[in-house]
C-alpha positions as CSV (number, residue, x, y, z in Angstrom):
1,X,-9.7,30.2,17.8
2,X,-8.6,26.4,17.3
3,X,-9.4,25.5,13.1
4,X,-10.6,21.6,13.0
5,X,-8.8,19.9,10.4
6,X,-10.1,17.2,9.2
7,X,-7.8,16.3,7.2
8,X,-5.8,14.0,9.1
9,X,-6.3,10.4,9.2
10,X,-5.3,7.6,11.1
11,X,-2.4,6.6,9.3
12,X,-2.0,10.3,7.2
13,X,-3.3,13.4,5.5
14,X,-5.7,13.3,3.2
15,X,-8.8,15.6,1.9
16,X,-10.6,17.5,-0.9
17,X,-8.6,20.7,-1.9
18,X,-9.4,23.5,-1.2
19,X,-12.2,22.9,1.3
20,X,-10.0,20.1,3.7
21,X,-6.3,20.3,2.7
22,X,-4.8,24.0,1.0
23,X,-1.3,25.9,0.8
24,X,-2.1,27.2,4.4
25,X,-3.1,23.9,6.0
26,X,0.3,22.2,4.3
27,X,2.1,25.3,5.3
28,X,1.0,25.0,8.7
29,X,1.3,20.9,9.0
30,X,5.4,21.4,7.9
31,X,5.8,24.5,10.6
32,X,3.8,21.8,12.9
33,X,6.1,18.8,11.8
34,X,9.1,21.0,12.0
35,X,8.3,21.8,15.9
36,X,7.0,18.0,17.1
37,X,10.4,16.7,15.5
38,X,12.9,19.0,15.4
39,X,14.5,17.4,12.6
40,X,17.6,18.7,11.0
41,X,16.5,17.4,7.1
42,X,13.4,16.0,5.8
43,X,12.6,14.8,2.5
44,X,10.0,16.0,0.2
45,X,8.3,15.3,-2.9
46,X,5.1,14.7,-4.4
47,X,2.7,13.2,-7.1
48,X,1.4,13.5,-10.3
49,X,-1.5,15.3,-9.3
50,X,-2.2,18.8,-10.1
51,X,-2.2,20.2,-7.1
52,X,0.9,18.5,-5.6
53,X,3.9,20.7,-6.8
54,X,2.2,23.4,-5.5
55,X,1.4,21.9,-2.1
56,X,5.4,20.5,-1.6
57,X,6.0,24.2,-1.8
58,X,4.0,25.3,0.8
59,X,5.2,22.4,3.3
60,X,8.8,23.5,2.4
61,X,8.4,26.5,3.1
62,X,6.6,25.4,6.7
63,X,9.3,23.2,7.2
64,X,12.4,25.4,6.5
65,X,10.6,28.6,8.5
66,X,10.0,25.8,11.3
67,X,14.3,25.4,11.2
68,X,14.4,22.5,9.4
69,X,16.6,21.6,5.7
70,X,14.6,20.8,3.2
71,X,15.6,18.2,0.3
72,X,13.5,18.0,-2.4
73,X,13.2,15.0,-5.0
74,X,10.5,16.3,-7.2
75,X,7.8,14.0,-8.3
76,X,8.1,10.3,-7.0
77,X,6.2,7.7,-6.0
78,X,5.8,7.0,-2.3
79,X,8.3,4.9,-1.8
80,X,11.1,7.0,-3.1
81,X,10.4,9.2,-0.3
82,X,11.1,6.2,1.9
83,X,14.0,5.0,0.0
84,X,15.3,8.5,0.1
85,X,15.0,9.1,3.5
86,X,16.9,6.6,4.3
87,X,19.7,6.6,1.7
88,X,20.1,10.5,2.1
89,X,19.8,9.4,6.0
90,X,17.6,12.2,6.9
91,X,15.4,13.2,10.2
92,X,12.3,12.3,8.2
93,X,10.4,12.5,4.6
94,X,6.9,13.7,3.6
95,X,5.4,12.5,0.5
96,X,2.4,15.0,-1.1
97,X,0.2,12.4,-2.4
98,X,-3.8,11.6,-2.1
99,X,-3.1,8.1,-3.9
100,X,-6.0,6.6,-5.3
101,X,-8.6,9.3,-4.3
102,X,-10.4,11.4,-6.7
103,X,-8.6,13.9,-8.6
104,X,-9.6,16.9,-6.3
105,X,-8.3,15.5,-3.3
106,X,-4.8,15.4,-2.2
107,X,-3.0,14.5,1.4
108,X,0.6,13.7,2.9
109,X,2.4,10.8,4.3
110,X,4.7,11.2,6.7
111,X,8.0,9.2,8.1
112,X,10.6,9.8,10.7
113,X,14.5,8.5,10.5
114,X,15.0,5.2,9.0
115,X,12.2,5.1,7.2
116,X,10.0,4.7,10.4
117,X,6.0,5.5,9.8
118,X,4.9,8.3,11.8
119,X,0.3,7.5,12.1
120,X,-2.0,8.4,15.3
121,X,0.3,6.7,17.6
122,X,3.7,7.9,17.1
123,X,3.2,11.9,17.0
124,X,0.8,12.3,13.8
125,X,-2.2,13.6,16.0
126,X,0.2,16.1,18.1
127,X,1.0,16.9,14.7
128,X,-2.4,17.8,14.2
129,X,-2.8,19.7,17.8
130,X,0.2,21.9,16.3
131,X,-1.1,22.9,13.4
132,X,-4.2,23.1,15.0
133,X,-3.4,25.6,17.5
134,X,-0.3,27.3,15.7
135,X,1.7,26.1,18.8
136,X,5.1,26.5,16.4
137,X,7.5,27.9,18.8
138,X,10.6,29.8,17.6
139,X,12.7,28.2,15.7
140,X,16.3,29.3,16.1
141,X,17.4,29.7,12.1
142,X,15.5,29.4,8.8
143,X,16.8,26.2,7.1
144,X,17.4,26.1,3.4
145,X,16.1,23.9,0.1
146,X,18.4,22.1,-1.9
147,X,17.7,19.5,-4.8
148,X,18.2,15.9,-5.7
149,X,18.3,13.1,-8.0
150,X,18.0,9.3,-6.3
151,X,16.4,7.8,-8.9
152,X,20.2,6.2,-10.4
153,X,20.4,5.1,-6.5
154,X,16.3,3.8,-6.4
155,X,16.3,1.8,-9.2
156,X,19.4,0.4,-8.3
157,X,18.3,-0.9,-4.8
158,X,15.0,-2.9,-6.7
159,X,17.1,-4.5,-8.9
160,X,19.2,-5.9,-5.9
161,X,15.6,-8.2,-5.2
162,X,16.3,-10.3,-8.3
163,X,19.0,-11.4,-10.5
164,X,18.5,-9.7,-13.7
165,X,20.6,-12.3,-15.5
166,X,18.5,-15.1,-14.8
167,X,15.3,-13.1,-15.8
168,X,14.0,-14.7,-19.5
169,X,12.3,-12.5,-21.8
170,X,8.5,-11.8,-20.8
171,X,5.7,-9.6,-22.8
172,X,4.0,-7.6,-20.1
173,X,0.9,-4.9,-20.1
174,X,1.7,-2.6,-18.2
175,X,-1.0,0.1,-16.7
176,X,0.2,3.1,-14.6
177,X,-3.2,4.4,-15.3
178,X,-1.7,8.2,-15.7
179,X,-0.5,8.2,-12.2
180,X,3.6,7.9,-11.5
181,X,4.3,4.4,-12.3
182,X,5.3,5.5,-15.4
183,X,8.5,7.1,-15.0
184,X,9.7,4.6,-12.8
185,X,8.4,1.8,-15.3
186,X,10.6,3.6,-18.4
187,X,13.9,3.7,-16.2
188,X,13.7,0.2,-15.4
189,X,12.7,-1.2,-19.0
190,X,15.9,-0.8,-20.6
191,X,17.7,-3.1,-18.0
192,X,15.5,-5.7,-18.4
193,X,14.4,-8.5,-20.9
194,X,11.0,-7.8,-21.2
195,X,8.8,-6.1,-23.8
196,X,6.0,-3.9,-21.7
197,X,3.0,-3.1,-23.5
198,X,2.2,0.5,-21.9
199,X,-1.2,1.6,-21.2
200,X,-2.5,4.9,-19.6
201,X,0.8,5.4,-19.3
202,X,1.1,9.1,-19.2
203,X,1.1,10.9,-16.0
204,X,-1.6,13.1,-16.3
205,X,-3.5,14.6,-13.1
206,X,-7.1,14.9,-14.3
207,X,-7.0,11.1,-14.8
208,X,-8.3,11.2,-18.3
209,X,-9.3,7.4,-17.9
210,X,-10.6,7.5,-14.3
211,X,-8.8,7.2,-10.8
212,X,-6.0,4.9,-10.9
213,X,-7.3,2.2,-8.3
214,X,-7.5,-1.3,-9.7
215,X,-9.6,-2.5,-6.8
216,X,-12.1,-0.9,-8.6
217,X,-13.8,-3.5,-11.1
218,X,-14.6,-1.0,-13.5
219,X,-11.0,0.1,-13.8
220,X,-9.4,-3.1,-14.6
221,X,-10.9,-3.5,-18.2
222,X,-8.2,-2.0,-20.2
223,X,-5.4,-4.3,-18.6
224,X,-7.1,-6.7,-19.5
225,X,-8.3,-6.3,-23.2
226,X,-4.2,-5.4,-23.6
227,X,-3.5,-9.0,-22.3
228,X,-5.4,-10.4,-24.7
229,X,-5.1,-8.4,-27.4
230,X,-1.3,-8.9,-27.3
231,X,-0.7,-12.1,-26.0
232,X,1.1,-10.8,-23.1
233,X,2.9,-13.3,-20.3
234,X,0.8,-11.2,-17.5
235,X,-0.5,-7.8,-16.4
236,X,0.6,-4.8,-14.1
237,X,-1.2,-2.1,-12.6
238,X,-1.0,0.7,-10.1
239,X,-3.0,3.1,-8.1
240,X,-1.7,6.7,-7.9
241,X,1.6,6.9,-6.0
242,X,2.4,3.1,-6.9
243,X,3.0,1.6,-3.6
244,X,0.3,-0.7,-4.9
245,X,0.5,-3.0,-7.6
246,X,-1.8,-5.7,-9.0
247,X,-1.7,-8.5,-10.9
248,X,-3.5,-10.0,-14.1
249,X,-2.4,-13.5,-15.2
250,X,-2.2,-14.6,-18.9
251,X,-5.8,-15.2,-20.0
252,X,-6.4,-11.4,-18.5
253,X,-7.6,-12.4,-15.1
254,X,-7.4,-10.0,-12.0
255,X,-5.4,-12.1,-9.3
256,X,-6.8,-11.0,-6.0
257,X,-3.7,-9.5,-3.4
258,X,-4.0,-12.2,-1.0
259,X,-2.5,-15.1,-3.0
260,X,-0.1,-13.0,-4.1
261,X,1.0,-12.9,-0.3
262,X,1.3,-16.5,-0.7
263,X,3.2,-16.5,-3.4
264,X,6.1,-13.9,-2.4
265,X,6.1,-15.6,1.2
266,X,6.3,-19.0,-0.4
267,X,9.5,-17.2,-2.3
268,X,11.2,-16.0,0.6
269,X,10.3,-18.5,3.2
270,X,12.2,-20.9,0.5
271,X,15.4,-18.4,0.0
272,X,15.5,-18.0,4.0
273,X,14.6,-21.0,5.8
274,X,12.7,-20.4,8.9
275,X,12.2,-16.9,7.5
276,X,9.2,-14.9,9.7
277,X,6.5,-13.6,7.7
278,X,3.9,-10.7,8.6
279,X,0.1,-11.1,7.5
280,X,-2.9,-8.8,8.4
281,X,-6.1,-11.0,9.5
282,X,-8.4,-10.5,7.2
283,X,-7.6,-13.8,5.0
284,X,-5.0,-16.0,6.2
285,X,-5.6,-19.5,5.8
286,X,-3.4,-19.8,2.8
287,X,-0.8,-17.3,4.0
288,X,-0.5,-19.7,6.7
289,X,-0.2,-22.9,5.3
290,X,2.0,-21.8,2.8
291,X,4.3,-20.2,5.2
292,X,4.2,-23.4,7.1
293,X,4.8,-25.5,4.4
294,X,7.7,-24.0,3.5
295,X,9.2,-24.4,7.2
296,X,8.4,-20.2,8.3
297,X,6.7,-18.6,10.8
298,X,3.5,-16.8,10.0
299,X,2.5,-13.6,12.6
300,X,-0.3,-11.5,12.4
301,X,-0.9,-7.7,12.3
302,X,-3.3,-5.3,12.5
303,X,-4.7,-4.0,9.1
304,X,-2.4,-0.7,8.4
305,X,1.2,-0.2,7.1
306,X,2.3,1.6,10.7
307,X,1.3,-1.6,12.1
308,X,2.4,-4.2,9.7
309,X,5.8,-2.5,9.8
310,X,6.0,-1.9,13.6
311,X,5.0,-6.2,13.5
312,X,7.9,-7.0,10.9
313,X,10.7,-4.8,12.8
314,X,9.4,-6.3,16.1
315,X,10.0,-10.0,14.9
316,X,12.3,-9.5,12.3
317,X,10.2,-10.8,9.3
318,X,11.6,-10.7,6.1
319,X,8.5,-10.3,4.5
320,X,5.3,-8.9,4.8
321,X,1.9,-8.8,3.0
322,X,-2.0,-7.4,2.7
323,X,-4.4,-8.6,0.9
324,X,-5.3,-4.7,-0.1
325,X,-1.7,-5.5,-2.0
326,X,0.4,-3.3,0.2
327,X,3.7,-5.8,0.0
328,X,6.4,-4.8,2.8
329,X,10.0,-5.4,2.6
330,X,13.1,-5.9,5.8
331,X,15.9,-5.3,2.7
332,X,13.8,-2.1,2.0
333,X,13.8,-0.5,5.2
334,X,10.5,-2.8,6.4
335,X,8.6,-0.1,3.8
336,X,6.2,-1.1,0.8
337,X,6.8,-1.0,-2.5
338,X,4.8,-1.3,-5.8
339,X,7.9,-2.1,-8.2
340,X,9.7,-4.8,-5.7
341,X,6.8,-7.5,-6.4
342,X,6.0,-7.3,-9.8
343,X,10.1,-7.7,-10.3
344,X,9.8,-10.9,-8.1
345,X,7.0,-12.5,-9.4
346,X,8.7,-12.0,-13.5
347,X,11.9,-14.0,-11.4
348,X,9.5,-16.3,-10.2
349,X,7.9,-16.7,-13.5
350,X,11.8,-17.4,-15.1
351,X,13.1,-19.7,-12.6
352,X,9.9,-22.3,-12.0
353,X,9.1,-22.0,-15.9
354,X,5.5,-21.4,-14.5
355,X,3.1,-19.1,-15.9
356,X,0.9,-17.0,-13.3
357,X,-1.7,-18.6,-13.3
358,X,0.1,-22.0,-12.6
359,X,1.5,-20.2,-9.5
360,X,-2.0,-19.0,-7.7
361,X,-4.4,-21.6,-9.1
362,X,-3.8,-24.3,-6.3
363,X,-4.0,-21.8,-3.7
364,X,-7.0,-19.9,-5.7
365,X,-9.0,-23.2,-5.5
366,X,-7.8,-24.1,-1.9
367,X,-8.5,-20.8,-0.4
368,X,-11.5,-19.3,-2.5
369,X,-12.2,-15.9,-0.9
370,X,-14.7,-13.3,-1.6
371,X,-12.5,-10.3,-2.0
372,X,-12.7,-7.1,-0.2
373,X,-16.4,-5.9,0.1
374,X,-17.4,-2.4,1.4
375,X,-20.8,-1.2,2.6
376,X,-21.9,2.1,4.1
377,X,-23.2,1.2,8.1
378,X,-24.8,3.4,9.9
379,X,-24.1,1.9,13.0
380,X,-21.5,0.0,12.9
381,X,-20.9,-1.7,16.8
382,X,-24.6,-2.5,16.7
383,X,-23.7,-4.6,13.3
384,X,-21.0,-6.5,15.1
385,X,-23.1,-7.3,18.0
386,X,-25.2,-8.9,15.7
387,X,-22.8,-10.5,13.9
388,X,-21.5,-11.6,16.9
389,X,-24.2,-13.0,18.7
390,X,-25.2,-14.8,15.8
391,X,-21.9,-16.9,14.8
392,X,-19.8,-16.9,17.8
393,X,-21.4,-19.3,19.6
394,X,-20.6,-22.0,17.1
395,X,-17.2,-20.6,15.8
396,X,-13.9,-22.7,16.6
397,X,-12.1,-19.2,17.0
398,X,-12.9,-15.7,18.1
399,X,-10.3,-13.2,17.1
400,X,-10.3,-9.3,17.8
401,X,-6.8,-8.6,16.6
402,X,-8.6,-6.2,13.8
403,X,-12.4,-5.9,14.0
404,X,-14.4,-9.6,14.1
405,X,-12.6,-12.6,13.0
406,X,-14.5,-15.7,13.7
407,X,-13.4,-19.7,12.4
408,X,-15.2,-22.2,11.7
409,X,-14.1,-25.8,10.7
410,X,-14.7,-25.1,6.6
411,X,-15.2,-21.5,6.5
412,X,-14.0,-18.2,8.1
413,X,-14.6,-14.4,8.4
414,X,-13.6,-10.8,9.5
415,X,-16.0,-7.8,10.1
416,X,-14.1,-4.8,10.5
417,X,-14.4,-1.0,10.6
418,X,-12.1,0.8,8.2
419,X,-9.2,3.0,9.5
420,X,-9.3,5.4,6.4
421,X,-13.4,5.5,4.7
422,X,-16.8,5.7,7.2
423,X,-17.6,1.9,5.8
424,X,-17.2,-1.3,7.3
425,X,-15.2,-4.0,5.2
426,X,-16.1,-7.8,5.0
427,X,-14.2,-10.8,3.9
428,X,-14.9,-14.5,3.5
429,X,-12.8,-17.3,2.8
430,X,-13.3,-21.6,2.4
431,X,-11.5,-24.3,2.4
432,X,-11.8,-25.8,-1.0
433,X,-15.5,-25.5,-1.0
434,X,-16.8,-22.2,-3.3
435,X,-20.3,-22.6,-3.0
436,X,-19.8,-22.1,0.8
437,X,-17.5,-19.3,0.6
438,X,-20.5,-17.6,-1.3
439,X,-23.6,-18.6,0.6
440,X,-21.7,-17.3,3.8
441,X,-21.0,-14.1,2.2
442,X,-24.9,-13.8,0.4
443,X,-25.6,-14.4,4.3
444,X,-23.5,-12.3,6.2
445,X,-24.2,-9.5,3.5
446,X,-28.2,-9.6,4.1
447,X,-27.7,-8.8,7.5
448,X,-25.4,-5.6,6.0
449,X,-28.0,-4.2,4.2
């Protein structure tokens, strides 16, 4: 009989252990990858949860019995696996990770060669039918587990996105919130003029001071009394896994991920004229003009890393960003990265003599937006109609790139289903007029409730 696991997302793995995702699920997922692929050597590691080590186990041992070598890198963040897959030059890498869910959850990503995502579309839902079904085939020869260390080679590669020597001394907070940033965080320190104020810095798998997801409100507190309390220059965090991070300026403020876009496609439209830049649709207005203004091109994607990176390879773009704070990279294999922008932004910081809140305020005041807000729908197509009916008929622009996205001459909006949680996601954005910005929200949010 064919097991249901519903597990698997649109974009990866991810459930509550043991009920969703176990050692025999895993097990079966690498035997599964192992026969979809038939790759040669695939990269594995995992997080700091505490259920992980013993997970990348059971997909090695899928994977090798499947015929495949196994490389294993211990515990990482997520985009070691995709810097090691493609420095090692290996068939493909799996990262055990559940990111910023609760602590008894856990989950997989999954790439091909170079890096290249692997979601619904390109073989994670036959994936799925394999494990499914057991439909492993024979594989020819057991492949074998070695070891190694890229972290020497990792931390090498992000420092190649600045020049260290131009970088002036900086007090940062730092806030890894016991997930994996950590490590990273302690390698990098030493090569750097900076003094980091560490908080939650342990990795520690029960998450003794709550999920490490700054989009959470409730979560960003401490990041913030550290700023103060130490007169620090600005503010890092991360979720889980660290292919996130987030920013707090010098008073302690939370600086929302879309003007951070701005800012990094700002830098890199000005270090590579007519550079092209990738953007996802749910704010853009500032992302565009900035992009413009600097003489780039802006394009946009669909919500998602597989297709923000399939956009970027497809024109070229040197840079990519979501609002969600997923920043994307051509010099790092079109992946995202959680360590690459913070590094920018301190060179940014050095070189304009600018604090961080100088950088975003313009835009901040420009472009006021209403952040990221999720509700619970229970019918979610009969809530677009509705929205639908009711603004399109007065919008300057209808756009169904991702979910609802309707313009109007001062204000603008998209409506759109989530690819990962049952909720549907709305976001607002003005042109230099706040009080609009939040009576369109108020309104669009009654007829959400």
């Amino acid at each position: 009989m064919t097991e249901q696991l519903t597990c698997f997302k649109a974009y990866d793995v991810r459930g509550r252990v043991p009920e969703q995702i176990n050692a025999d699920v895993v097990y079966r997922i690498g035997r599964a990858f192992a026969a979809q692929f038939s790759p040669k050597r695939v990269v594995v590691g995992f997080d700091i949860r505490l259920t992980s080590q013993e997970l990348c186990a059971a997909l090695s041992r899928g994977l090798t019995e499947g015929g495949a070598d196994v490389t294993n890198i211990g515990q990482c963040g997520t985009e070691e696996i995709y810097f090691a897959t493609s420095h090692l030059a290996c068939d493909g890498g799996i990262m055990v990770t559940a990111s910023h869910n609760p602590a008894d959850y856990n989950g997989m990503k999954f790439v091909g060669a170079g890096s290249l995502p692997i979601s619904g579309d390109t073989g994670l839902f036959e994936i799925k039918r394999r494990a499914e079904q057991s439909d492993f085939g024979v594989a020819s020869a057991c492949g074998s587990i070695d070891f190694a260390d890229v972290r020497a080679a990792y931390i090498s590669k992000l420092l190649n996105f600045v020049e260290v020597s131009a970088l002036r001394p900086l007090k940062i907070v730092c806030n890894a919130g016991n997930g994996g940033a950590g490590a990273t965080l302690d390698l990098l320190a030493p090569l750097l003029p900076f003094e980091f104020v560490r908080v939650h810095h342990e990795a520690d798998g029960t998450f003794p001071n709550g999920v490490p997801n700054p989009m959470l409100e409730e979560n960003r507190a401490p990041t913030t009394e550290a700023i103060i309390e130490h007169g620090a220059d600005l503010g890092i965090a991360w979720d889980g896994d660290f292919d996130r991070c987030f920013f707090f300026d010098e008073s302690g403020r939370f600086i929302d991920g879309y003007y951070l876009v701005g800012l990094l496609a700002q830098t890199f439209c000005e270090r590579e004229p007519g550079a092209r830049i990738v953007h996802d649709p749910r704010l853009l207005w500032n992302t565009q003009e900035v992009v413009a203004a600097a003489g780039g091109s802006a394009v946009q994607s669909k919500t998602g890393h597989a297709f923000m990176k399939e956009a970027m390879r497809a024109e070229e773009a040197v840079y990519g960003g979501e609002m969600s704070a997923h920043h994307y990279f051509r010099d790092f294999y079109y992946s995202d990265s959680g360590m690459i922008p913070w590094l920018l932004v301190t060179a940014l910081i050095a070189t304009s003599g600018k604090s961080l809140s100088q950088l975003v305020d313009e835009c901040m005041t420009a472009f006021p937006a209403s952040g990221e807000i999720n509700r619970t729908i229970d019918d979610p197509q009969a809530l677009l109609a509705t929205v639908r009916a009711k603004y399109a008929p007065t919008a300057l622009a209808i756009d169904e790139t991702d979910g609802l996205s309707l313009s109007f001459s001062a204000w603008r909006f998209n409506l759109r289903l989530s690819n990962t949680e049952p909720v549907v996601r709305l976001n607002v954005e003005s042109r230099n007029d706040e009080a609009l910005m939040r009576e369109k929200t108020e309104e669009l949010l009654q007829m959400m409730a």
